[in-house]
C-alpha positions as CSV (number, residue, x, y, z in Angstrom):
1,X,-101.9,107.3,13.1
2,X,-102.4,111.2,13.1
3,X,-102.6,112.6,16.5
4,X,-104.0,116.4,17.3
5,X,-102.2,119.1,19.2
6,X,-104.8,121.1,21.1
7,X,-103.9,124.7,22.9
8,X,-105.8,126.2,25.2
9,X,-104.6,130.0,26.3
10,X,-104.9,131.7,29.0
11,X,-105.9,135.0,30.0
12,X,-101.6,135.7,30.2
13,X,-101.2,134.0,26.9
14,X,-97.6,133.0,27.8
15,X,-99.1,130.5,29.8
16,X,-100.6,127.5,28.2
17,X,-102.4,123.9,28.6
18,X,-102.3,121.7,26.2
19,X,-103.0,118.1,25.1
20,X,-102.0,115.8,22.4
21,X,-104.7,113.4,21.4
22,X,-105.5,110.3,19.0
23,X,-108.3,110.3,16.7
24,X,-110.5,108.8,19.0
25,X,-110.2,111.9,21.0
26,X,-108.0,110.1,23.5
27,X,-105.6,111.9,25.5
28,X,-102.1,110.9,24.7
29,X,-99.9,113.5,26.6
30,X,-100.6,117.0,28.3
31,X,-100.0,119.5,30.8
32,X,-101.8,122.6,32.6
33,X,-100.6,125.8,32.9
34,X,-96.8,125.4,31.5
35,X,-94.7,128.7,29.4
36,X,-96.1,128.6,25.8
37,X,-92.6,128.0,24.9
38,X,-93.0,123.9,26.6
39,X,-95.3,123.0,24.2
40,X,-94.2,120.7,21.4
41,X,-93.7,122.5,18.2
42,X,-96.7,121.4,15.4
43,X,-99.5,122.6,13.8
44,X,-102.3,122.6,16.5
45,X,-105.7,123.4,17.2
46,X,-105.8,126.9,19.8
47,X,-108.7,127.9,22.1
48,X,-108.7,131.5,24.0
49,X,-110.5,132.2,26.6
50,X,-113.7,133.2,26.1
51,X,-114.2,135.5,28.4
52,X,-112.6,137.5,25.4
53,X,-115.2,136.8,23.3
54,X,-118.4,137.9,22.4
55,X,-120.5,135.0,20.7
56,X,-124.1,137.0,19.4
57,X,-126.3,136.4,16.1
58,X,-127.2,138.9,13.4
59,X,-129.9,139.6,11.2
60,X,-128.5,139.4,7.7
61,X,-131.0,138.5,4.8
62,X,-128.0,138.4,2.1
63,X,-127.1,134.7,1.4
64,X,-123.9,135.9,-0.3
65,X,-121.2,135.7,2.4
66,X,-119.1,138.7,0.9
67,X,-121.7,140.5,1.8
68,X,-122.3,139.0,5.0
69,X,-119.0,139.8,6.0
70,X,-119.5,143.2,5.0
71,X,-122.8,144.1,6.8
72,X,-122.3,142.0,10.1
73,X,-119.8,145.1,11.7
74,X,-122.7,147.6,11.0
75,X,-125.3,145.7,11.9
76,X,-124.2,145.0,15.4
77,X,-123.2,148.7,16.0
78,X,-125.5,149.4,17.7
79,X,-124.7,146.2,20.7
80,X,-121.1,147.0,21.1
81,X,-119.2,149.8,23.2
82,X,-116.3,149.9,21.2
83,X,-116.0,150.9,17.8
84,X,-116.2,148.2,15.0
85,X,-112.7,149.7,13.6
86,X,-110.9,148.6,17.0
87,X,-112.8,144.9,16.5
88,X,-112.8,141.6,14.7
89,X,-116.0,140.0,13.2
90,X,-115.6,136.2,12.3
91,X,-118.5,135.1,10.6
92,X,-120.3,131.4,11.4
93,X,-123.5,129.4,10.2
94,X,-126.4,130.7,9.6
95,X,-128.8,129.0,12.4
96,X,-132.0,126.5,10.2
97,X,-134.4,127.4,12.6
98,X,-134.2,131.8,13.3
99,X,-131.9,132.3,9.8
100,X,-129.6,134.3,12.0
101,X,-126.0,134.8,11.7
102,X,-123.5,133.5,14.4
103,X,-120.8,136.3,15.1
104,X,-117.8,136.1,17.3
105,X,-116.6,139.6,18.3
106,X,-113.0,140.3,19.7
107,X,-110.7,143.1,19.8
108,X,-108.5,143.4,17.3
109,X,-105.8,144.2,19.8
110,X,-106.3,140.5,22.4
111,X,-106.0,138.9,18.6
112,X,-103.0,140.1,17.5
113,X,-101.4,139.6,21.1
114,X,-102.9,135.8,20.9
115,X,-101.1,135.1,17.8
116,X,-97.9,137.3,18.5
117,X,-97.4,134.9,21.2
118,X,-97.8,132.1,19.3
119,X,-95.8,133.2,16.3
120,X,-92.7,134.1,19.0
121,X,-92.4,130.2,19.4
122,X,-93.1,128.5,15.8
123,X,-96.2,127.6,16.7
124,X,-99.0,127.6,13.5
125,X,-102.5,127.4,14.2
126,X,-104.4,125.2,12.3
127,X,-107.9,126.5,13.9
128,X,-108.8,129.3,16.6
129,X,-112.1,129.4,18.1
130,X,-113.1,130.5,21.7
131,X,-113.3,127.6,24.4
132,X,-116.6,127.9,24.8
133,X,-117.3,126.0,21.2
134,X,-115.4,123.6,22.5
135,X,-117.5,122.5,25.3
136,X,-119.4,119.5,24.3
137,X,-122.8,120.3,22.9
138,X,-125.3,117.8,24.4
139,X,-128.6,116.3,22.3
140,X,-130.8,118.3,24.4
141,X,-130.4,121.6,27.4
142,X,-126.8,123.2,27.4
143,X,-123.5,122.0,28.0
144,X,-121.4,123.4,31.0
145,X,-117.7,122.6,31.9
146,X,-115.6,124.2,34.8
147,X,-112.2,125.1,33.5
148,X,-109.4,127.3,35.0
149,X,-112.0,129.2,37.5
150,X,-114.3,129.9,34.1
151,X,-117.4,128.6,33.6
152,X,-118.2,128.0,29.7
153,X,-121.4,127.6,28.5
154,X,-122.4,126.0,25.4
155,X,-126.4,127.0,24.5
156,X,-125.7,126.2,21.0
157,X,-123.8,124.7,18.3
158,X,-122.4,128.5,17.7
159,X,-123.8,130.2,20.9
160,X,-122.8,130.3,24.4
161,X,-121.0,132.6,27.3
162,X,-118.3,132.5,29.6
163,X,-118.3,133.5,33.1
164,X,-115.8,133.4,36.1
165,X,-116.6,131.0,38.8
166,X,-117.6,133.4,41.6
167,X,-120.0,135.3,39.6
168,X,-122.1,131.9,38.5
169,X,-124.5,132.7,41.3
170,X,-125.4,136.0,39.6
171,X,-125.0,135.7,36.4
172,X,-126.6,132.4,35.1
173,X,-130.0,133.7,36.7
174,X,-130.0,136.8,34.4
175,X,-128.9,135.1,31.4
176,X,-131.8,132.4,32.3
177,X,-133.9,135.4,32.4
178,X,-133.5,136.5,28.9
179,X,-134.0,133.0,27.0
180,X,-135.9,130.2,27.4
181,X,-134.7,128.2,29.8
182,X,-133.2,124.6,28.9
183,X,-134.5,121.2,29.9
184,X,-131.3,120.4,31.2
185,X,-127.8,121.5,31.9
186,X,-125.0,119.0,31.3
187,X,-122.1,119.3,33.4
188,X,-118.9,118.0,31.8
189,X,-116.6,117.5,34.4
190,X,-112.6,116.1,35.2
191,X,-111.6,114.3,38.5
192,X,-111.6,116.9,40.7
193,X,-114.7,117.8,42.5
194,X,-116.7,121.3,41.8
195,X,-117.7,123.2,44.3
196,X,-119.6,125.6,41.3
197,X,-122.3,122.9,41.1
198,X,-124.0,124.0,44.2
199,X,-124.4,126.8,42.5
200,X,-126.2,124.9,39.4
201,X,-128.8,122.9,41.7
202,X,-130.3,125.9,42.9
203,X,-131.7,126.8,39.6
204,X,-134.1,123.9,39.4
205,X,-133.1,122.6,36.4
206,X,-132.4,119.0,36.1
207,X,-128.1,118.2,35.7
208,X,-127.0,115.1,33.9
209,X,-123.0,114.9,34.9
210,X,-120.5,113.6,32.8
211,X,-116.7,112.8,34.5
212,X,-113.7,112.2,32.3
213,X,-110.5,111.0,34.3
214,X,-108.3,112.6,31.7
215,X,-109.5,116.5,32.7
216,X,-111.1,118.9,31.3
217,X,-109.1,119.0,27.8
218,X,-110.3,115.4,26.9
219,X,-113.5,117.0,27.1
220,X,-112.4,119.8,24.8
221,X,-110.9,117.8,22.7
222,X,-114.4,115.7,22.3
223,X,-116.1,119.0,21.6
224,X,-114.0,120.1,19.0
225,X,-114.1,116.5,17.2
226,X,-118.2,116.0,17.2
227,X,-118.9,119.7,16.0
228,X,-116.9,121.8,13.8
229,X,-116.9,125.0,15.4
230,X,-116.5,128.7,14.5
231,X,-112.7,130.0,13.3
232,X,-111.8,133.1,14.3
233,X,-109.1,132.9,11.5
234,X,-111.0,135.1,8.8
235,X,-110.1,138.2,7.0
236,X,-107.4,140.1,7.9
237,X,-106.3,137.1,10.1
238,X,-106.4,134.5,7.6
239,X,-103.5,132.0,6.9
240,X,-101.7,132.9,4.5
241,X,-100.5,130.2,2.3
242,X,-96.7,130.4,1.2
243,X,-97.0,130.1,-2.1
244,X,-99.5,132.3,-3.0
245,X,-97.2,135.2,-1.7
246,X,-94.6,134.1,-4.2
247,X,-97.7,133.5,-6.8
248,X,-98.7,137.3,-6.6
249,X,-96.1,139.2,-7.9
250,X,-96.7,136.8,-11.1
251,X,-100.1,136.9,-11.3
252,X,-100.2,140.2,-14.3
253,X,-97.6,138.5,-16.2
254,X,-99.5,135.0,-16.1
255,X,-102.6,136.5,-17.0
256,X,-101.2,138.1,-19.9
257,X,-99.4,135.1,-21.2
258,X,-102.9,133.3,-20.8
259,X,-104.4,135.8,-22.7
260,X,-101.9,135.8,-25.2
261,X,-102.0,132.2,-25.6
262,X,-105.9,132.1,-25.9
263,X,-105.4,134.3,-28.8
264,X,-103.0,132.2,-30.3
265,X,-105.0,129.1,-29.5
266,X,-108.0,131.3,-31.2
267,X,-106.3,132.2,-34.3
268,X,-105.0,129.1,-34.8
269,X,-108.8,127.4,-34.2
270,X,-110.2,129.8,-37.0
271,X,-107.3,128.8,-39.1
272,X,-108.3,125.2,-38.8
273,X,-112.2,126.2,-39.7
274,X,-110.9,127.8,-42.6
275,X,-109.2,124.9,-43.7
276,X,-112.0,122.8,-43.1
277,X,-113.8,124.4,-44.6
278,X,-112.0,124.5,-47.8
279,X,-111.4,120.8,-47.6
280,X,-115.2,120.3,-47.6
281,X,-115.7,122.7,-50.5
282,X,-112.6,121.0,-52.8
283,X,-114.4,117.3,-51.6
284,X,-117.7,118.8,-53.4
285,X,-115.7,120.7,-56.4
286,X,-113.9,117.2,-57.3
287,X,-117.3,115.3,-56.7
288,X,-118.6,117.5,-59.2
289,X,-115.8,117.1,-61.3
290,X,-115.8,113.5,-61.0
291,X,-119.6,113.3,-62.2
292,X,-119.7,115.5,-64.9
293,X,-116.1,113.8,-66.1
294,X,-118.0,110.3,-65.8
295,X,-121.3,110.9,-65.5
296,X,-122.0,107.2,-65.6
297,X,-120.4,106.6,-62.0
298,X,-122.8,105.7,-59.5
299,X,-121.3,105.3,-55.9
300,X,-118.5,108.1,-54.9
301,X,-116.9,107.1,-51.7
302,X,-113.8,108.9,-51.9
303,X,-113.6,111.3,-54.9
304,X,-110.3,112.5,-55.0
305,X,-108.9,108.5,-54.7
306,X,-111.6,107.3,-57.6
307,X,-110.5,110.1,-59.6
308,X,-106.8,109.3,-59.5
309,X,-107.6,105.7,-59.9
310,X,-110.1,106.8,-63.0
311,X,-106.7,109.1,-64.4
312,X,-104.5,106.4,-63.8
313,X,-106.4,103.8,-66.1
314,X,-106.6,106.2,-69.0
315,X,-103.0,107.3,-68.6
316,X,-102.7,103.2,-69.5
317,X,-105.4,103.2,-72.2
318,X,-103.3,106.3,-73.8
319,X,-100.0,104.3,-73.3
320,X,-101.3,101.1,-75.1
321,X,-102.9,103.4,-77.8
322,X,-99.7,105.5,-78.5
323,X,-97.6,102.2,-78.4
324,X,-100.3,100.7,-81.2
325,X,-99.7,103.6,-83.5
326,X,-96.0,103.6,-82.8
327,X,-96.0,99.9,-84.2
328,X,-97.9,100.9,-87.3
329,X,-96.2,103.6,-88.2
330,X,-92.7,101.8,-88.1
331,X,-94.3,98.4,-89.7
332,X,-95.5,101.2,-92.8
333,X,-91.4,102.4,-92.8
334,X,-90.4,98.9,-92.5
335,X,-92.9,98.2,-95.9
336,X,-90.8,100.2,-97.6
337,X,-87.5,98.0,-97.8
338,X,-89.6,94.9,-98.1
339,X,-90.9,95.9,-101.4
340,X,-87.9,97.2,-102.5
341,X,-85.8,93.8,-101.7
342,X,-86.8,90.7,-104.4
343,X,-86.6,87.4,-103.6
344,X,-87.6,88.2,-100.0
345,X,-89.9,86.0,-97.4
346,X,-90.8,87.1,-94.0
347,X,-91.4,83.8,-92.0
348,X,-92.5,85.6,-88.7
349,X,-92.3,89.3,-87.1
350,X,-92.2,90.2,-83.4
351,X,-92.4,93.4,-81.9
352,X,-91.5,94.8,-78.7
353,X,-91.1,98.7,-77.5
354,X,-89.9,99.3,-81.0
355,X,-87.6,96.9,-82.3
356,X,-88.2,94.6,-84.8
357,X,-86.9,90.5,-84.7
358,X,-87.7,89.2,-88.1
359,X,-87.2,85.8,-89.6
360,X,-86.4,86.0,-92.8
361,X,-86.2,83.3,-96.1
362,X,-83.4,84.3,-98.7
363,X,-82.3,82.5,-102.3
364,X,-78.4,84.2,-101.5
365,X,-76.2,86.1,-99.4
366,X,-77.0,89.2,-101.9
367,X,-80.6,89.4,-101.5
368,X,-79.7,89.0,-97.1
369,X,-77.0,92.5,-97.6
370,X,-79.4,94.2,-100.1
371,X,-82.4,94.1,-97.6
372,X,-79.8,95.4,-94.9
373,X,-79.5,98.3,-96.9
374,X,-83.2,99.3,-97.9
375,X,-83.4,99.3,-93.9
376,X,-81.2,101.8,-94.1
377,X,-82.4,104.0,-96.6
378,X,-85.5,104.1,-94.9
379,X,-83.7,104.9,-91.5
380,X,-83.7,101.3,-90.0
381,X,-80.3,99.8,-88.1
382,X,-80.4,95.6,-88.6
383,X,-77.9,93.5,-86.7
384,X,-78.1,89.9,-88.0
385,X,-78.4,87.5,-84.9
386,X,-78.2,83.9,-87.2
387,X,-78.0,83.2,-90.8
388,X,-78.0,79.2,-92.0
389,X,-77.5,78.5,-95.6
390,X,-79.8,75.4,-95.7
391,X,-80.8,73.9,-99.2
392,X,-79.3,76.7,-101.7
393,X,-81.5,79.6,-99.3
394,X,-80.6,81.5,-96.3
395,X,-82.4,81.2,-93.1
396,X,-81.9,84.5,-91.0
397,X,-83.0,86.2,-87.7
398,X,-82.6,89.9,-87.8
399,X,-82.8,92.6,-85.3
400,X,-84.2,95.9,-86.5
401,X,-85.0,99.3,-85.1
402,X,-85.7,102.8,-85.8
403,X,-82.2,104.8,-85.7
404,X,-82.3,107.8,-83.2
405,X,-81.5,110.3,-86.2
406,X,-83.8,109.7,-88.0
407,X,-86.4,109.8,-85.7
């Protein structure tokens, strides 16, 4: 279960209270005005006092917040004592209703001593807003709780004013004076009694009060859980996050490998345009091709594979054909020693990638070795396989083919 760390400084910031509570906003552990250095060691949530602040609204018609940021200083110049240099601007919501601004105004100097003293002990805030926005903001009227003799006043979800105790009497008349007064005030208040609250029932205003046993932190810590509230941590005073310190000194060199790469990534995208592009203009030169070449084809699917396949079966047509004429052209050579051998009978011929097995019919052995040797005259090599002398003639199977010389 994640549990919150809330610090609330005082006006000597080396003195602290603060509360650890659940996410229900339930107090889990805390103490009241203890050294800064007591307090457990986490990321936390810090209030200041805000007596310190200054919580106001400007007029600024921009809806760009750099420029918001840049026009608040001057256009509150004119309401502040010191000078804007010597002060910090944190920049809120801009109120639905009026379209104001919500500005909270500190010195630069009570800021840096703030966070000095929290840096001196490890500690890391996670948010720091004035007290004030902490107070819970009722429904209806304002929202008032009595903490460490100050009196914080909530008007608004990013309005409100600090006073100390003994001044209450005076001041909250005036400031009633110069707004319209609420329905009611809500006190939010701990165990111990207020004596402040006479103070409030002389105003004529109804009071609602609220009592926490836990103290006035459980309250703040309820505040700060309901309503987001206004960080002080902008601009100069914003966290800076570890590893975009080391990132910085890298950012020229990653930018110009990016840019580098995008080139590369570019060149190498045109390259494969120009390649697809010449792979759509071949398709359409060998469709062309393929039509004119056999101009009775119909369908083309594929070009460049019914092309090879069309190549392919006349590459087989011209292999039959040569083998054809190679068979008549030897059968005319082999003619040659037939006629020129009497007494001769050719019972069958078979032919196969040029050679020759005859079955011949022969009165004697003579006729047989004078055939042998018109084969080759006519440059013919015969090996006799069988020869039968069967009924005064010779049966014989001869092998015959072309000899390589006289090719």
């Amino acid at each position: 279960m994640r549990h919150t760390l809330l610090i609330r400084l005082h006006q000597n910031p080396q003195q602290v209270s603060w509360a650890i509570f659940n996410h229900k906003g339930q107090i889990l552990d805390s103490a009241i005005n203890v050294p800064i250095a007591t307090v457990p060691k986490r990321p936390a949530w810090v209030l200041i006092p805000g007596t310190d602040v200054l919580l106001t609204q400007a007029d600024i018609p921009s809806k760009q917040r750099q420029r918001i940021v840049q026009a608040v200083p001057y256009a509150l110049e004119d309401q502040l004592i010191e000078d804007i240099e010597n002060l910090h601007f944190a920049v809120g919501r801009r109120e639905p209703t009026t379209g104001l601004i919500a500005v909270a105004v500190l010195a630069r100097t009570q800021m840096e001593n703030y966070l000095q003293s929290l840096q001196t002990v490890g500690m890391i805030p996670t948010m720091f807003t004035p007290d004030i926005l902490a107070v819970p903001k009722p429904d209806d009227g304002w929202g008032i709780l009595f903490f460490d003799h100050i009196v914080l006043v909530r008007t608004g979800l990013q309005t409100g004013f600090a006073i100390e105790s003994h001044s209450l009497a005076t001041i909250l008349p005036m400031a009633l004076q110069n707004t319209q007064p609420p329905s009611q005030l809500t006190i939010f208040r701990g165990p111990q009694s207020i004596e402040a609250l006479r103070d409030l029932q002389t105003l004529g205003i109804p009071i609602v009060e609220n009592s926490n046993d836990s103290g006035e932190l459980a309250w703040l810590a309820q505040g700060l859980r309901a309503n987001p509230p206004l960080d002080l941590l902008q601009g100069d005073y914003r966290p800076v996050d570890k590893m975009t310190t080391l990132w910085r000194p890298w950012r020229l060199t990653m930018a110009l490998l990016t840019f580098w790469g995008g080139l590369l990534v570019g060149e190498e995208w045109l390259e494969y345009q120009k390649l697809k592009q010449f792979s759509q203009d071949f398709n359409v030169t060998i469709e062309k091709i393929y039509r004119d070449t056999f101009p009775q084809a119909r369908k083309i699917v594929n070009p460049r594979v019914q092309m090879e396949q069309q190549l392919k079966s006349l590459r087989a047509q011209q292999t039959n054909s040569t083998q054809q004429d190679n068979f008549l052209s030897l059968l005319t050579q082999l003619s040659t020693a037939f006629k020129q051998t009497t007494e001769l009978e050719i019972k069958r011929i078979d032919y196969q990638s040029g050679i020759f097995n005859l079955e011949l019919l022969v009165p004697h052995w003579q006729a047989l070795e004078q055939f042998k040797q018109n084969l080759t005259a006519v440059g013919f090599s015969a090996k006799i396989q069988t020869a039968t002398n069967r009924n005064n003639q010779i049966e014989s199977r001869l092998r015959v083919e072309k000899t390589m010389n006289n090719e």
